[in-house]
C-alpha positions in Angstrom: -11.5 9.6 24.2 -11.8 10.8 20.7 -11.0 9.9 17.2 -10.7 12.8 15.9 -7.1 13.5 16.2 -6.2 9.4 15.8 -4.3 7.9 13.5 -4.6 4.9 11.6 -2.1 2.1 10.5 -3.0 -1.0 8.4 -2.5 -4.0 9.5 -1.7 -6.3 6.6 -1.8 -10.7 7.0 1.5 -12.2 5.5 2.0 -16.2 5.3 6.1 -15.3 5.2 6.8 -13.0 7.6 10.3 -12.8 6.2 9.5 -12.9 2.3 7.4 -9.8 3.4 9.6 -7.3 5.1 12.3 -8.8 1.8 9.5 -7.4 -0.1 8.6 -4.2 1.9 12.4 -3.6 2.6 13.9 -4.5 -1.0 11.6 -3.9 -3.1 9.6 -0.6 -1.8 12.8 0.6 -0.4 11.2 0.8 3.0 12.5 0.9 6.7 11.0 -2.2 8.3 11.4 -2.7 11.9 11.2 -6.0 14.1 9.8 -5.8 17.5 12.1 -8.2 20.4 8.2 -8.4 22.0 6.4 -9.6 18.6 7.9 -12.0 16.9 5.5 -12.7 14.6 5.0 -8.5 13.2 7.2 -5.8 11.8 6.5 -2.5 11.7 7.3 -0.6 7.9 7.7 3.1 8.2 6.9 5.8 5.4 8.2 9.4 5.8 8.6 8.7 9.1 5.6 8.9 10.7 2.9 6.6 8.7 3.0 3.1 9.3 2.0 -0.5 8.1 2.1 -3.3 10.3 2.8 -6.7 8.8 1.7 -9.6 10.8 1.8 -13.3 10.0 -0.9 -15.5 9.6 -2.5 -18.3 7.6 -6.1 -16.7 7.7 -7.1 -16.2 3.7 -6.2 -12.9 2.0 -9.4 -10.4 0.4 -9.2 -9.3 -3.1 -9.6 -5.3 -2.5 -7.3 -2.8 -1.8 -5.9 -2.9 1.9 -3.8 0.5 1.8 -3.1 3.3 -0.1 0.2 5.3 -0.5 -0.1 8.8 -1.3 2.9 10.0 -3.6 3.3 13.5 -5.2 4.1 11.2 -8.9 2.1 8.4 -9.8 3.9 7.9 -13.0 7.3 8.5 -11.4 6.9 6.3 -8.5 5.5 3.7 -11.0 9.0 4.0 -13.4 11.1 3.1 -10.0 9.2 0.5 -8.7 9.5 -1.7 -11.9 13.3 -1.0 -11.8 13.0 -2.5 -8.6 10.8 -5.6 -9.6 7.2 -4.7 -8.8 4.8 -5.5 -11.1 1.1 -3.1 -11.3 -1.9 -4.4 -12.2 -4.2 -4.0 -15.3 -7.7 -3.0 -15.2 -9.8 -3.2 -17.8 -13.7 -2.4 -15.2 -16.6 -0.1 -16.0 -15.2 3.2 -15.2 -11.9 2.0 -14.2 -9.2 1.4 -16.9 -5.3 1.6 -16.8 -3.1 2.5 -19.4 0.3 1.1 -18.7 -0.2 0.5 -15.1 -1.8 3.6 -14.3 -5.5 4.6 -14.1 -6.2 8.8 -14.8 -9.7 10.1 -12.9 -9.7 14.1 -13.8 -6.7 14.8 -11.4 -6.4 11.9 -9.5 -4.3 8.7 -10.6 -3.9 5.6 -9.3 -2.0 2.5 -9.4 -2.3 -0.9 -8.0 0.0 -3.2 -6.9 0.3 -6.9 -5.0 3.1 -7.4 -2.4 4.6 -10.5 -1.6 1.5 -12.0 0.2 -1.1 -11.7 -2.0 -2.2 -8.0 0.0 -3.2 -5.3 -2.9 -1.6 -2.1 -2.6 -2.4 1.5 -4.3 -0.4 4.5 -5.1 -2.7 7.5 -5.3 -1.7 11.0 -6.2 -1.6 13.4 -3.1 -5.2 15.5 -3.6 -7.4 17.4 -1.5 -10.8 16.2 -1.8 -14.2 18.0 -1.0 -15.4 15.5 1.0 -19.6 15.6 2.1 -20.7 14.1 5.7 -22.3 11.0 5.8 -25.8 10.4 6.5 
């Protein structure tokens, strides 16, 4: 078995299973997707093929980002989201600073967001990175 051709899914902890998928549903405009066999997940769907799973629990939340979303425009995707009620997150960190929402590296921009549970979520421009092999 290999990893290379895997795919990966976040798994994000919710208290309210049901304020969540609201959230992911309403809010994000999302397709969310109950399971007969899990009761206690739903499945929300991007373009079709990438996934988050949303899973309730009462184990505590971390503070870092748990998933990114990679959309063609940062700004624009920004602009309908507040219509929609989300609120971004400032920054003001060494090396990291956002200007209305939005943080601009070169290229490459970013913007952060919390759902309904507490989870912090990013929209990140689509970019191909050079990427170097680990030691």
């Amino acid at each position: 078995m290999s990893l290379d051709n895997a795919s990966i899914m976040p798994v994000l902890a919710v208290d309210d299973l049901e304020r969540a998928i609201g959230f992911y549903r309403d809010k994000l405009g999302l397709d969310v997707q109950r399971s007969k066999d899990d009761p206690s997940g739903a499945i929300v769907t991007l373009n079709g093929s990438n996934h988050i799973y949303l899973y309730a629990t009462t184990y505590p939340r971390g503070e870092t980002t748990v998933a990114g979303i990679m959309v063609k425009d940062v700004p624009g995707t920004v602009r309908e989201l507040r219509a929609r009620g989300v609120t971004f997150e400032e920054y003001d960190l060494p090396g990291l600073r956002t200007e209305d929402g939005i943080a601009t590296l070169g290229d490459l921009q970013s913007a952060w967001f919390k759902d309904s549970e507490g989870n912090t979520l990013a929209l990140t421009t689509e970019v191909t990175l050079t990427l170097e092999k680990a030691a």
